[in-house]
KEMIZA-770653 format. One line per 2 residues: number of its first residue (from 1); for each residue z, y, x of N, C-alpha, C, CB. Coordinates in steps of 0.1 Angstrom, whole numbers, plus 5000, padded with zeros to 4 digits. Each point is the difference from the previous one (the first is absolute). Glycine has a CB too. Layout:
<nodes>
NUM	Z:Y:X:Z:Y:X:Z:Y:X:Z:Y:X  ...
</nodes>
This chain:
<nodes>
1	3815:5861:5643:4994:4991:5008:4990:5006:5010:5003:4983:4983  4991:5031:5015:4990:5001:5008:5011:5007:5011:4976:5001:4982
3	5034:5009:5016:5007:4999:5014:4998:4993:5009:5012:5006:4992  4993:4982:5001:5006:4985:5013:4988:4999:5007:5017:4983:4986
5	4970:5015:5007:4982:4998:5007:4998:5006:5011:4990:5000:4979  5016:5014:5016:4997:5015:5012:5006:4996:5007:4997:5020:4991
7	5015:4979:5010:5011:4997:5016:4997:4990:5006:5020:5006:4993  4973:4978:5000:4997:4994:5012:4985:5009:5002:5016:4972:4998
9	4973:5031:4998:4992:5004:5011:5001:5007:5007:4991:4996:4992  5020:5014:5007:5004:5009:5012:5005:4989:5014:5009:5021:4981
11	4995:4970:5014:5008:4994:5009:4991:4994:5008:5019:4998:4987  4974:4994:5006:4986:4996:5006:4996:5002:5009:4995:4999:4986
13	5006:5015:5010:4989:5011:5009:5007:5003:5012:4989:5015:4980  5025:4982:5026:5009:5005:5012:4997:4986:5005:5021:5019:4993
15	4979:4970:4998:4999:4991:5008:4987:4995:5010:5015:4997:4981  4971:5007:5013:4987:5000:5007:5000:5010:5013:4989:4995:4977
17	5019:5016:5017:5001:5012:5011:5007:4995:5014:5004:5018:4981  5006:4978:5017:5007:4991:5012:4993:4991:5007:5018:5001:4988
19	4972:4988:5003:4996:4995:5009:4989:5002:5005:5012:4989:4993  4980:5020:5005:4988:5010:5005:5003:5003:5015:4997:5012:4976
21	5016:4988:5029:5007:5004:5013:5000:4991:5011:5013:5012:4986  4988:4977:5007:5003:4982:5010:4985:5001:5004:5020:4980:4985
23	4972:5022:5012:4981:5004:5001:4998:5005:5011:4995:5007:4979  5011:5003:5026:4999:5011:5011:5004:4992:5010:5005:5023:4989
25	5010:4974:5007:5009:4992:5010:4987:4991:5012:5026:4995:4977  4974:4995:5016:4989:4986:4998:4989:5008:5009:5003:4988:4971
27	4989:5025:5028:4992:4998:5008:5004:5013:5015:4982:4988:4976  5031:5014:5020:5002:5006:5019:5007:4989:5008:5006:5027:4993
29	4994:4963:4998:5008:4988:5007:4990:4995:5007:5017:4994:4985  4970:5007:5007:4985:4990:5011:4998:5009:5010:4982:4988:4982
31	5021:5018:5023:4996:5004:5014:4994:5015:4999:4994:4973:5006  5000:5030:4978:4989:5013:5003:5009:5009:5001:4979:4996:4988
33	5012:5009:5022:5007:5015:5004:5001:5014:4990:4990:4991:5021  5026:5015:4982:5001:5009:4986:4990:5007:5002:5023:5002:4996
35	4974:5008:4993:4991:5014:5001:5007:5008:5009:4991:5001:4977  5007:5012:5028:5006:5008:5010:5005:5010:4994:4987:4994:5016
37	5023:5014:4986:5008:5008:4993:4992:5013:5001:5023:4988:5004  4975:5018:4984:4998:5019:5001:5002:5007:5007:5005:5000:4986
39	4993:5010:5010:5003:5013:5018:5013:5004:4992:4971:5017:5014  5034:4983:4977:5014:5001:4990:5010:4990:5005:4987:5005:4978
41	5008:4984:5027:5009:4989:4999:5005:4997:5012:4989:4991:4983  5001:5018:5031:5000:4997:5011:5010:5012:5004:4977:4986:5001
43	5023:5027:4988:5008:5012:5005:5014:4989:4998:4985:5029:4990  5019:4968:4995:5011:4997:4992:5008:4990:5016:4987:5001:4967
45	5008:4991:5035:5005:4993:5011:5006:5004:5009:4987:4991:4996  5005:5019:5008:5006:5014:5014:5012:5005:4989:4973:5014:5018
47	5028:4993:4972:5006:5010:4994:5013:4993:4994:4978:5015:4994  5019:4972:4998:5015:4995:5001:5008:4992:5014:4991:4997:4976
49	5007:5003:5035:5007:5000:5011:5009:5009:5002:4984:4992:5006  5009:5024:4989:5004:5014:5005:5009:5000:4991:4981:5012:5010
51	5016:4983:4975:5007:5009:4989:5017:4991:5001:4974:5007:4981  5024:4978:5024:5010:4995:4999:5009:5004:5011:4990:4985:4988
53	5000:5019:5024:5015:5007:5013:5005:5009:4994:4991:4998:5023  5000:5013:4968:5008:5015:5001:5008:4996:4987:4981:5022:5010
55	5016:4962:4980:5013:5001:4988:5003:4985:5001:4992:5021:4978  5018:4977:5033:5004:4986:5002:5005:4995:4982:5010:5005:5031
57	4998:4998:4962:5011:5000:4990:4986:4996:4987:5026:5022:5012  4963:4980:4990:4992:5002:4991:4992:4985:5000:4999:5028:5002
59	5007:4964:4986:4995:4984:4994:4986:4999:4987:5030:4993:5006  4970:5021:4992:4988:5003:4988:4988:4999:5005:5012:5014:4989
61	4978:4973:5010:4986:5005:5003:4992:5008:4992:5002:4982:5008  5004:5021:4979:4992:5009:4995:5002:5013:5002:4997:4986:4988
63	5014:5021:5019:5001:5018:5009:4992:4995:5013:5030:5013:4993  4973:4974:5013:4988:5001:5014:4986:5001:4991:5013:4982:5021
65	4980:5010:4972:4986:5003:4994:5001:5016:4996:4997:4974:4990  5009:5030:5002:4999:5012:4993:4998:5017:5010:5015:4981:4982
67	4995:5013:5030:4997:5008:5011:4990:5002:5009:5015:4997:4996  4980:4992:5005:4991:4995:5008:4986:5007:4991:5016:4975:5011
69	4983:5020:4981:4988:5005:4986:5000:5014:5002:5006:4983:4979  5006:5027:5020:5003:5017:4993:4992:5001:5018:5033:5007:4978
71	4972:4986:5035:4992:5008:5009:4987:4995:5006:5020:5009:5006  4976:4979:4987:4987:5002:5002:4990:5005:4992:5006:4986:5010
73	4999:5019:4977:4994:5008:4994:5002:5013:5009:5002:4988:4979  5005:5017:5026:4998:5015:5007:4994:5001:5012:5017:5006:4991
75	4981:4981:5013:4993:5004:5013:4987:5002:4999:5014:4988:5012  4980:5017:5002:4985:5001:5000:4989:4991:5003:5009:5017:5004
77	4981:4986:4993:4989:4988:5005:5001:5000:5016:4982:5004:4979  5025:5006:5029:5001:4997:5016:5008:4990:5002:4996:5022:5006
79	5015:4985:4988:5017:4989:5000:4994:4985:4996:5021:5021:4988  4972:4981:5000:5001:4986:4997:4985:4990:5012:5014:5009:4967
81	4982:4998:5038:4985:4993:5007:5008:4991:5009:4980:5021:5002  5022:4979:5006:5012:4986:5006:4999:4991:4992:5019:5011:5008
83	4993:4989:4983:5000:4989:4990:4986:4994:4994:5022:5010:4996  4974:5000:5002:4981:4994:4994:4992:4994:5014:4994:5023:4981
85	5008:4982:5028:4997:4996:5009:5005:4982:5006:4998:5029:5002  5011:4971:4999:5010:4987:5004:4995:4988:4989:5025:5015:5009
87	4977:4992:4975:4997:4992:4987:4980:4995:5007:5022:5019:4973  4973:4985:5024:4988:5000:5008:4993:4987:5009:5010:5024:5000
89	5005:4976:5010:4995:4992:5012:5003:4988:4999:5001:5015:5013  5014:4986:4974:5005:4989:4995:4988:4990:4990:5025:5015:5001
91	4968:4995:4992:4987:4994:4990:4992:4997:5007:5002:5011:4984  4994:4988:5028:4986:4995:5011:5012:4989:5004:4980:5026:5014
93	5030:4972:4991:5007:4988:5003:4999:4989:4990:5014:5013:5012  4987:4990:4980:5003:4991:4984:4984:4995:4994:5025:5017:4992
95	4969:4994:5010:4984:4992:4995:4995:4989:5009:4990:5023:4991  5015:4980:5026:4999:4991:5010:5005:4988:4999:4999:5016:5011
97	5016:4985:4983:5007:4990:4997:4993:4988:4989:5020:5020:5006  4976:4991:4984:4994:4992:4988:4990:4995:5003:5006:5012:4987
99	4984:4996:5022:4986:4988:4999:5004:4988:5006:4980:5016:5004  5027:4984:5008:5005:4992:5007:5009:4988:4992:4998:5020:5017
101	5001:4985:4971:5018:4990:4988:4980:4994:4994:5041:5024:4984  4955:4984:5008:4990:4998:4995:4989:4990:5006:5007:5022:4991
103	4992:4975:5020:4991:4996:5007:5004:4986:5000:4995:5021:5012  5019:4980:4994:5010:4981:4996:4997:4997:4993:5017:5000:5003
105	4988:5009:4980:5001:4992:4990:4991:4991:4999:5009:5015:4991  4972:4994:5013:4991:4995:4992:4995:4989:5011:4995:5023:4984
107	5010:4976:5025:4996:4987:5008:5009:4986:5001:4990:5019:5013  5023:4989:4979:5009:4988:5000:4997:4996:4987:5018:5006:5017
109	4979:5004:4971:4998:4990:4980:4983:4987:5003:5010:5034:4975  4982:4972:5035:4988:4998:5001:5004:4983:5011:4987:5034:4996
111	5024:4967:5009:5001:4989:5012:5008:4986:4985:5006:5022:5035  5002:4987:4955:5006:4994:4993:4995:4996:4989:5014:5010:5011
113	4971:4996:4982:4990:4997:4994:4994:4987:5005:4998:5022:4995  4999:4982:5018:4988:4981:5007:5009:4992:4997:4986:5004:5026
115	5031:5000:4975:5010:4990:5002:4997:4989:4985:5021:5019:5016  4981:4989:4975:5000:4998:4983:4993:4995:4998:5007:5013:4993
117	4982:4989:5009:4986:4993:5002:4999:4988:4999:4995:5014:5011  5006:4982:5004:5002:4989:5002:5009:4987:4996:4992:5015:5013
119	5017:4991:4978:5008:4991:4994:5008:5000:4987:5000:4997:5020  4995:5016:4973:5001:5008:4993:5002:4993:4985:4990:5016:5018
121	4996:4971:4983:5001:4994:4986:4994:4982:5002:4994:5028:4987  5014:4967:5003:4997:4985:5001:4985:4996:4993:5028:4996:5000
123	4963:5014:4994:4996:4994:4993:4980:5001:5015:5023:5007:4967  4973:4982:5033:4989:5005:5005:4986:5007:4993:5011:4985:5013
125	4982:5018:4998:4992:5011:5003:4989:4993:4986:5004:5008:5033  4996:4983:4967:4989:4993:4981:5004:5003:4992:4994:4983:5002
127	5019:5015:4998:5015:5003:4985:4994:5013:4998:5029:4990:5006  4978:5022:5004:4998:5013:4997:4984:5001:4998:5023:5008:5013
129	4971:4990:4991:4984:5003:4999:4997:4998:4984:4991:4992:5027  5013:4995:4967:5001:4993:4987:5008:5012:4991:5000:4971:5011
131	5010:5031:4996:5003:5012:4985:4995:5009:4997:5017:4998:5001  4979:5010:5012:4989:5010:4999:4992:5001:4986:4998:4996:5025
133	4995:4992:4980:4988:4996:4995:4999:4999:4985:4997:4988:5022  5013:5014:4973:5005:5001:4984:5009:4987:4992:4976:5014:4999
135	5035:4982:5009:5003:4987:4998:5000:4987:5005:4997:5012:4990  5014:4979:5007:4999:4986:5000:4984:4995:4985:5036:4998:5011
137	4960:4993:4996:4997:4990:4987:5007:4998:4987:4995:4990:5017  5019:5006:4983:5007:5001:4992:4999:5014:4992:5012:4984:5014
139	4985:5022:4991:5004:5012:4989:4983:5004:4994:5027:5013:5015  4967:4982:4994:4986:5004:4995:4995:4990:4986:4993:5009:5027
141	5013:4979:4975:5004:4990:4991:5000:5008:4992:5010:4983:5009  5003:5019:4986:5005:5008:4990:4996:5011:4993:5011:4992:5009
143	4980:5014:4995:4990:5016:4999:4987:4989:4989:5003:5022:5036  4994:4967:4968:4993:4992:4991:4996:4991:4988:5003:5005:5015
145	5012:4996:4987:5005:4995:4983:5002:5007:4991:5009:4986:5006
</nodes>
């Protein structure tokens, strides 16, 4: 019996994993702007263009990664300054982007707060003051007997 226990929590466990993913989805769909790619990410872009003209026939993304990886490991910190450089200008765009995403948000949850506010609950401003306050009557009743 304890087999059968173990396989479903494995299973479990692919199942939480999967949906950990729909998460990400959900928030590049609101509008925020991605992070900005690496000075790696910004070569790889240039380098799989190149790698696919010089190997049309080649459907493996993992020989383009792998290639791409073997020569940016060999290059130099000159070779690679460009790319660090470009990655760079891309990260001053994107923080720009962000305060700018960041700035909305917090003026549009804050415009959508007064909204809630204002109509947010049926009970009035005595009610709520009254619970505060440690209760209905009724229940203080009851603390007496």
């Amino acid at each position: 019996m304890k087999g059968k226990a173990d396989a479903s929590k494995k299973g479990e466990g692919r199942l939480k994993a999967a949906g950990g993913a729909g998460k990400r989805k959900k928030a590049a769909a609101s509008g925020k702007p991605k992070r900005p790619p690496s000075a790696f990410f910004v070569f790889m872009s240039e380098f799989r263009q190149e790698y696919q003209a010089a190997h049309p026939d080649n459907k493996s993304v993992a020989a383009v990664s792998k290639a791409a990886g073997e020569k940016w490991r060999a290059m130099s910190e000159q070779e690679k300054a460009p790319y660090v450089d470009k990655a760079g200008q891309k990260k001053q765009d994107y923080e720009k982007t962000k305060a700018n995403f960041d700035k909305k948000e917090s003026t549009s949850s804050k415009k959508a707060k007064i909204h809630d506010d204002g109509e947010g609950s049926d009970k009035s401003k005595s009610e709520v003051d009254d619970d505060q306050d440690g209760g209905s009557d009724e229940e203080n009743e009851d603390d007496e007997e």
